[in-house]
C-alpha positions in Angstrom: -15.0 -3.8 32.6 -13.2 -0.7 31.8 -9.7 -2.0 34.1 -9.7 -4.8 31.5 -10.2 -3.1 28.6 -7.1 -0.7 30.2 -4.8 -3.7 30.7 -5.4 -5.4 27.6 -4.2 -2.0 25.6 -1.6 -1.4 27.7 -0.4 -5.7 27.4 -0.7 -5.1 23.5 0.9 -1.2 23.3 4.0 -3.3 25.1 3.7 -6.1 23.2 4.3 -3.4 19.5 7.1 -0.9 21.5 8.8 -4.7 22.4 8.6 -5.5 18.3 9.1 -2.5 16.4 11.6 -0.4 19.0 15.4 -1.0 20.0 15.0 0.5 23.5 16.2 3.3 25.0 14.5 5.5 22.1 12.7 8.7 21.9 8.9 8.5 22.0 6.1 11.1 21.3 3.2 11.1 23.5 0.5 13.3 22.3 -2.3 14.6 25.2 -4.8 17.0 24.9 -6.4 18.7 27.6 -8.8 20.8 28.7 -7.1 24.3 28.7 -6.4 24.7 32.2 -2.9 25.7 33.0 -3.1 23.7 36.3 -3.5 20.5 34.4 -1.1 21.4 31.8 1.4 21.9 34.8 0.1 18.4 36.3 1.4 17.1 32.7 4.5 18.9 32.5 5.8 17.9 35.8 5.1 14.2 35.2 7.5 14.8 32.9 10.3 16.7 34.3 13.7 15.4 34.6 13.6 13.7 31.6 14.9 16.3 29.3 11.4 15.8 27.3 10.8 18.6 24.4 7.4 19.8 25.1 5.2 21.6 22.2 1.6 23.2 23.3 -1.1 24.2 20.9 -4.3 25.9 22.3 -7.2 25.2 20.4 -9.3 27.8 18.0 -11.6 28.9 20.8 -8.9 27.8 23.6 -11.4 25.0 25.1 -8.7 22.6 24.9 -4.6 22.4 24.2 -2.9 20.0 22.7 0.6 18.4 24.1 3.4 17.1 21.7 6.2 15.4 24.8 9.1 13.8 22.4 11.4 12.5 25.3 13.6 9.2 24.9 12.4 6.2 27.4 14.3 3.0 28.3 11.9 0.4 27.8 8.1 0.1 26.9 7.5 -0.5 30.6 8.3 3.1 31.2 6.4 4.5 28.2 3.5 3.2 29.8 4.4 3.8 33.0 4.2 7.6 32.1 0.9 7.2 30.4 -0.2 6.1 33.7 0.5 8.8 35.2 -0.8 11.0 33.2 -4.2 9.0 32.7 -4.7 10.3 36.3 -5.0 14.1 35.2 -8.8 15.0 35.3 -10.1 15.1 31.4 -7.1 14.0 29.4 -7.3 12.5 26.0 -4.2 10.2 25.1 -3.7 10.3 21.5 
C-alpha cells in the first residue's frame, strides 16, 4: 500500500512543479535527520555537483538536524528524482 501512496505523491508533487514553475528553477528541499554525521554526509553527497547551498541546524538536545538544500533543478522529474534518493537514507523526514 505504502508504494502507492509514494507514487501517487510523487504523480501529484509533478503534476504542481509542472503548474506553478518555469523550469530550470531553484528549489528548497528541507530534510531532517537523525543527527548522525554519516547520514548527513549520505545527504550531502546526493547532492554534490550541483552547486546546492546547504544550511544545517542541530536540534536543542542535538537528537536530530535539520537540512535547508536551495539548489536549481531542470525539471520536476529531477526534483523528485533527488527526493528519491534521499528517501533511501535510514530515518529521514522530507519536509
Amino acid at each position: 500500500m505504502k508504494d502507492t501512496n509514494t507514487d501517487q505523491f510523487y504523480a501529484r508533487l509533478k503534476e504542481q512543479l509542472n503548474t506553478d514553475t518555469t523550469w530550470p528553477a531553484p528549489y528548497l528541499y528541507k530534510f531532517i535527520v537523525p543527527g548522525d554525521a554519516q547520514k548527513i554526509a549520505q545527504i550531502e553527497a546526493i547532492f554534490n555537483g550541483t552547486n546546492a547551498q546547504i544550511k544545517t541546524r542541530d536540534s536543542r538536545k542535538g537528537t536530530y538536524t535539520s537540512l535547508s538544500i536551495k539548489v536549481v533543478m531542470a525539471s520536476p522529474e529531477k526534483v523528485i528524482e533527488k527526493y528519491k534518493q534521499v528517501s533511501l537514507v535510514e530515518g529521514v523526514i522530507s519536509l
